[in-house]
C-alpha positions in Angstrom: 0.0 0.0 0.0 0.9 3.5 -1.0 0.9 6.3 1.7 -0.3 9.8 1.4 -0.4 13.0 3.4 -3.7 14.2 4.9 -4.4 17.5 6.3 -7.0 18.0 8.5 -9.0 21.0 10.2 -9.3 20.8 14.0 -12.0 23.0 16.1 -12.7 22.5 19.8 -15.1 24.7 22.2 -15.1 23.7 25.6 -17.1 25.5 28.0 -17.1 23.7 31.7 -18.0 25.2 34.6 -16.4 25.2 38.0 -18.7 23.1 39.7 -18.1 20.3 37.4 -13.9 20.7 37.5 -14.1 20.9 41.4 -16.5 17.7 41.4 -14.4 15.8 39.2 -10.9 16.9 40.8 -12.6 14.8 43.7 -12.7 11.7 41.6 -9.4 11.9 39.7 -6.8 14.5 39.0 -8.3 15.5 35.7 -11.8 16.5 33.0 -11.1 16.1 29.4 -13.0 16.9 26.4 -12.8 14.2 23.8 -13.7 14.9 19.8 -14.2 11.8 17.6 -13.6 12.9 14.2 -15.9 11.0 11.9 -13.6 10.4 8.4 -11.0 8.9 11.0 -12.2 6.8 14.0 -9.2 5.7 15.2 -8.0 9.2 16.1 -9.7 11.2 18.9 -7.8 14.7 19.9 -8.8 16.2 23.2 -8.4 19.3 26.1 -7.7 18.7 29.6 -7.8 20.4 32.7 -5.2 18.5 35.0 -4.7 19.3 38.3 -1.2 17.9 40.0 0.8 18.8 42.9 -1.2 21.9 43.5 -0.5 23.0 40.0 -3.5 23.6 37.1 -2.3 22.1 33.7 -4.3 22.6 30.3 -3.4 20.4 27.5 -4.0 19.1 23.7 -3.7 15.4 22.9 -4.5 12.5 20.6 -5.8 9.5 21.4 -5.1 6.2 18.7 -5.9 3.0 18.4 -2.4 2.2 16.9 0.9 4.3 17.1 1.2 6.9 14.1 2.9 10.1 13.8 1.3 13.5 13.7 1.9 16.4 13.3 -0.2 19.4 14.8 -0.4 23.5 14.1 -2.8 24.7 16.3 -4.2 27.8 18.6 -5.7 27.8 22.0 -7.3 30.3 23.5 -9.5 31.6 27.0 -11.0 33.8 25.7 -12.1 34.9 29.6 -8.6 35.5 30.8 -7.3 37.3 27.2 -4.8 35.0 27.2 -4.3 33.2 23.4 -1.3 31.1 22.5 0.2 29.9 19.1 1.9 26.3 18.8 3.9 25.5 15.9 5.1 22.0 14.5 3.8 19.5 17.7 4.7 15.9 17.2 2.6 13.3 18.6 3.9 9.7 18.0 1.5 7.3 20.1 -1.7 6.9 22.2 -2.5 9.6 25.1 0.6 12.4 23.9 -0.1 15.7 24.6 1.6 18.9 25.1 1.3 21.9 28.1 -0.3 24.2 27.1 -0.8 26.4 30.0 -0.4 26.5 33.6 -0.8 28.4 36.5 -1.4 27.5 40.4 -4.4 26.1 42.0 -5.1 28.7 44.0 -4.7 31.4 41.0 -7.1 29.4 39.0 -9.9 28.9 41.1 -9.3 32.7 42.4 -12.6 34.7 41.4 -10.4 37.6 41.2 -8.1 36.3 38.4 -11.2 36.3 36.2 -10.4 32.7 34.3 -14.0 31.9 35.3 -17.1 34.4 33.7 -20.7 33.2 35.8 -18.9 30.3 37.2 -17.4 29.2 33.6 -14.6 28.6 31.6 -14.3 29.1 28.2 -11.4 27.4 26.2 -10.8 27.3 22.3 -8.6 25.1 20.4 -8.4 25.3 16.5 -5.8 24.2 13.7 -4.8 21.8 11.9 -3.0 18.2 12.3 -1.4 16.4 9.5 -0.4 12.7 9.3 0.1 9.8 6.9 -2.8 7.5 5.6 -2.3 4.5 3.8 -3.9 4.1 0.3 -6.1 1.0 -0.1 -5.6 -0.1 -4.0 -9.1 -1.9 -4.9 -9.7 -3.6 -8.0 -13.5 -3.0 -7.7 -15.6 -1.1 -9.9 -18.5 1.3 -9.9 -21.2 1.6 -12.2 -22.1 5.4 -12.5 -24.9 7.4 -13.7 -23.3 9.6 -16.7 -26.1 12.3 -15.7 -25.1 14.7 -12.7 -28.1 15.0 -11.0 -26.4 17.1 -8.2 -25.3 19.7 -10.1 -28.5 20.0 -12.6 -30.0 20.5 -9.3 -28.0 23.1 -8.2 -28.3 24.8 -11.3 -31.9 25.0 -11.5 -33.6 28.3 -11.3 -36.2 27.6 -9.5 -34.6 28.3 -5.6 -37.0 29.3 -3.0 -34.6 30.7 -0.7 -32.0 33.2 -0.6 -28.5 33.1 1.7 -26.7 36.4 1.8 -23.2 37.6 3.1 -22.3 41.4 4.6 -21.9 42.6 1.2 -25.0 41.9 -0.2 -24.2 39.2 -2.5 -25.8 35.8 -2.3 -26.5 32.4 -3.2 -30.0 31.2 -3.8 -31.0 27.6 -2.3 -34.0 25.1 -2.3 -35.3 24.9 0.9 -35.9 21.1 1.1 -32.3 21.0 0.0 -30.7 22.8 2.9 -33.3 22.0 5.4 -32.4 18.2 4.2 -28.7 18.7 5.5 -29.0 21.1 8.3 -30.8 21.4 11.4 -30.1 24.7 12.2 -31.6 25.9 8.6 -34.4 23.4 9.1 -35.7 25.2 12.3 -35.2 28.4 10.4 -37.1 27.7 7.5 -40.3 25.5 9.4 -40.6 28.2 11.6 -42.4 31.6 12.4 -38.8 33.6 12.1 -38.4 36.1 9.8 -36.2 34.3 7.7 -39.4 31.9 7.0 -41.6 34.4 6.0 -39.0 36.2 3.8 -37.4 32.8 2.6 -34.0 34.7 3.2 -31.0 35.3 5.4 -28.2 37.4 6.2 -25.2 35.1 7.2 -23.1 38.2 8.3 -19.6 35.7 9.8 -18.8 34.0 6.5 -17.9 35.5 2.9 -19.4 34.4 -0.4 -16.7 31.8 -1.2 -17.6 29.7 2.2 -21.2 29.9 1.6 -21.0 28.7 -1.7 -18.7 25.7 -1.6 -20.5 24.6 2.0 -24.0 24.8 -0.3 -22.7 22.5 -3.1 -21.8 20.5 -0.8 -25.4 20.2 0.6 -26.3 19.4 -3.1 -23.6 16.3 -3.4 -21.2 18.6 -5.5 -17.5 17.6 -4.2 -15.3 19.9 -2.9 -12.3 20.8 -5.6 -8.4 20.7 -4.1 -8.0 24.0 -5.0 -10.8 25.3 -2.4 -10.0 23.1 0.2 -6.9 25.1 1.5 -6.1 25.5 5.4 -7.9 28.9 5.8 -11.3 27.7 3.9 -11.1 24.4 5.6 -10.7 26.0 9.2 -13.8 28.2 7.8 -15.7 25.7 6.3 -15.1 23.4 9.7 -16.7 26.2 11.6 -19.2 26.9 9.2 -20.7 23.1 9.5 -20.5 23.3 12.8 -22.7 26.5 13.4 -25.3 25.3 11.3 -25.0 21.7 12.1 -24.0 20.2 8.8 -22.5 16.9 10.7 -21.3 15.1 7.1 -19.4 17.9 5.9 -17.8 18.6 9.9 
């Protein structure tokens, strides 16, 4: 088998409040977030909050079934204590490695005056990308394909019954059952008594025109091409799917 490099978007929010730390620093010395990418299932990444010799750890892992080597560019962030920190070229070579990411004391952390807790939580942000090697599976099977693409006749009909715009007023028109089909978020919006129902429209104000339009092929089962799947759309297009809750193309 052939080998090839994959790069992969990576997005973590973790919001946990200080009840739940405190409740769970009784029961072990740690709380972890845990994110199962689908397209890989034998690679979890995670955040924890470790809490040894009087000393508050937070850090980024992976979790593997078997031992593989990846590599990570990523950001965290608490966005409640200002603090934001880059990390460049992490290696991670087997099950449960993870780096520091940032420390202080116990007492500092839990302190309400140090302000790392807003309304009794916590806030942390992790985003990036990790890159490792995948093995190519050569298959002598073969498909038998329709030589019509229904996906994109779809998408180029003209008879779209909603309308998605960006801040500068340009947009990209949808059918409803479409979108709805895909997303829950846009469900609720459209089978709903919001304005965006009655006007069958929306302002999406956080994402530009590019974004919108490559995350709405997508709904119709138009692939992605290379060229607009580079690191900044796919960090964009990761937290696009995950506002509006498109799971397949998270």
């Amino acid at each position: 088998m052939n080998s090839s490099k994959i790069d992969v978007p990576i997005l973590m929010r973790w919001k946990v409040s200080k009840e739940e730390i405190q409740k769970q620093f009784q029961l072990n010395s740690y709380i972890a977030k845990i994110v199962y990418p689908k397209e890989f299932p034998d690679i979890k990444y995670c955040l924890s909050i470790t809490n040894e010799e009087n000393e508050i750890y937070v850090s980024f892992g992976f979790l593997m079934r078997e031992p593989k080597i990846i590599k990570a560019n990523y950001k965290i962030s608490i966005p409640t204590k200002n603090y934001v920190r880059n990390f460049s070229e992490k290696i991670f070579y087997e099950d449960g490695d993870s780096y520091i990411n940032f420390k202080c004391s116990f007492e500092e952390f839990f302190d309400p005056a140090n302000g790392y807790f807003i309304d009794d939580y916590i806030s942390i942000t992790m985003e990036g990308i990790m890159t490792f090697e995948k093995e190519k599976e050569i298959c002598d099977n073969f498909e038998i394909k329709c030589s019509t693409n229904m996906d994109e006749i779809l998408y180029n009909r003209d008879d779209k019954d909603f309308e998605i715009y960006c801040k500068n007023g340009n947009s990209v028109k949808v059918h409803k059952i479409i979108i709805s089909a895909k997303s829950y978020v846009f469900d609720t919006m459209i089978h709903s008594s919001f304005k965006e129902s009655n006007e069958s429209k929306v302002l999406i104000p956080d994402f530009d025109l590019e974004i919108i339009e490559i995350a709405i092929k997508f709904c119709y089962g138009i692939s992605i091409a290379n060229d607009e799947l580079n690191v900044l759309n796919g960090i964009k297009l990761l937290q696009f799917s995950d506002k509006y809750d498109i799971c397949d193309l998270k």
